[in-house]
C-alpha positions as a Markdown table, in Angstrom:
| # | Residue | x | y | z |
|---|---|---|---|---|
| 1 | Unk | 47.1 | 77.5 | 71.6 |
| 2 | Unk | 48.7 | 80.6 | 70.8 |
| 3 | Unk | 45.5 | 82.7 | 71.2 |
| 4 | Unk | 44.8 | 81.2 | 74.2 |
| 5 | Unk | 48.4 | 82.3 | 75.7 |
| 6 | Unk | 47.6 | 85.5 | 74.5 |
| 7 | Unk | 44.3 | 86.2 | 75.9 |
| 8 | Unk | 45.3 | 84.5 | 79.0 |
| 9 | Unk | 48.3 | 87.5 | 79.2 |
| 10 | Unk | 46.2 | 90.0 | 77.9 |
| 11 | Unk | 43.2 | 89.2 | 80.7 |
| 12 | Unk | 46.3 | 88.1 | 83.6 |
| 13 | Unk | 47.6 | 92.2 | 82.5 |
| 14 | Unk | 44.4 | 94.0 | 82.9 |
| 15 | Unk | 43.7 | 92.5 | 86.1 |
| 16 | Unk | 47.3 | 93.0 | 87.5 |
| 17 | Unk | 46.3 | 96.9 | 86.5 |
| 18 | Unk | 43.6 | 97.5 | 87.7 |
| 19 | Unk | 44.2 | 95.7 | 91.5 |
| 20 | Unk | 47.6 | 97.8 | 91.9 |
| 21 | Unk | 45.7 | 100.7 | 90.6 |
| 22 | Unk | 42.8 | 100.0 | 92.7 |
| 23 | Unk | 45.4 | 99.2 | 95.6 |
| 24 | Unk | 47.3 | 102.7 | 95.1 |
| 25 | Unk | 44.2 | 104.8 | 95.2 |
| 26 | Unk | 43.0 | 103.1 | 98.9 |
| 27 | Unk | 47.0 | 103.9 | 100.2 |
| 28 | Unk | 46.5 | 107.6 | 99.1 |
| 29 | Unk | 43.1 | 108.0 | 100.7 |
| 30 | Unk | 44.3 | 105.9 | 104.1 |
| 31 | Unk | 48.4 | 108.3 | 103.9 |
| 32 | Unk | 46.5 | 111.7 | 102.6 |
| 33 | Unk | 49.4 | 111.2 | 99.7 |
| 34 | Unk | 48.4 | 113.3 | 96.3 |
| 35 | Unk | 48.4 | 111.9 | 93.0 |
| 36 | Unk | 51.4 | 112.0 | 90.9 |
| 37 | Unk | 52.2 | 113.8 | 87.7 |
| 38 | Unk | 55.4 | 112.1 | 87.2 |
| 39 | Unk | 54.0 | 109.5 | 84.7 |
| 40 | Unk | 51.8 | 112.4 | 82.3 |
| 41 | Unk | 55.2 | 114.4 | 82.4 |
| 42 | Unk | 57.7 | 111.8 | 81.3 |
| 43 | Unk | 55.2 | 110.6 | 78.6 |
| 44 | Unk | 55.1 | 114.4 | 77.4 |
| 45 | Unk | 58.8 | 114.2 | 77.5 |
| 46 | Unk | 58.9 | 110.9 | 75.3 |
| 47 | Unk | 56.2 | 111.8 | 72.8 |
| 48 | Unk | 57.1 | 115.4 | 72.8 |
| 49 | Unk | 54.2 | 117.6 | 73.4 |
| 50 | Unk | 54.8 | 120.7 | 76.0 |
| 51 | Unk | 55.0 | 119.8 | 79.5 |
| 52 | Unk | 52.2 | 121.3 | 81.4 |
| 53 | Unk | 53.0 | 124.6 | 83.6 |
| 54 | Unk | 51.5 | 125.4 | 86.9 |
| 55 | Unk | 50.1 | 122.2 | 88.0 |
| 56 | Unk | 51.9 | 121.6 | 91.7 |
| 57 | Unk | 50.9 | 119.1 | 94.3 |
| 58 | Unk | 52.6 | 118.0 | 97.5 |
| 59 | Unk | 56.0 | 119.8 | 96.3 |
| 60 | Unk | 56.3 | 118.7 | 92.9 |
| 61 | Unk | 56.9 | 121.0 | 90.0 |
């Protein structure tokens, strides 16, 4: 029963990521928004490895 409930959060997880992902990307292309680099920078900051210079998009630095 366990297993079950784990596969059943593991399968419920991946779909829930990829519609929102899938979701974000069509907003984007219908707004003309950029991607965002907030997510690779705070996990830099967390596992610390250098932050990456020079990459700017739609005012972020």
């Amino acid at each position: 029963m366990l297993k079950r409930a784990v596969w059943q959060g593991l399968v419920a997880g991946l779909t829930g990521a990829v519609v929102m992902t899938a979701t974000e990307k069509l907003e984007q292309r219908l707004t003309g928004r950029p991607d965002s680099y907030v997510p690779a920078r705070v996990l830099a900051r967390l596992t610390g490895m250098p932050e990456a210079r020079g990459v700017s998009r739609g005012g972020e630095t």
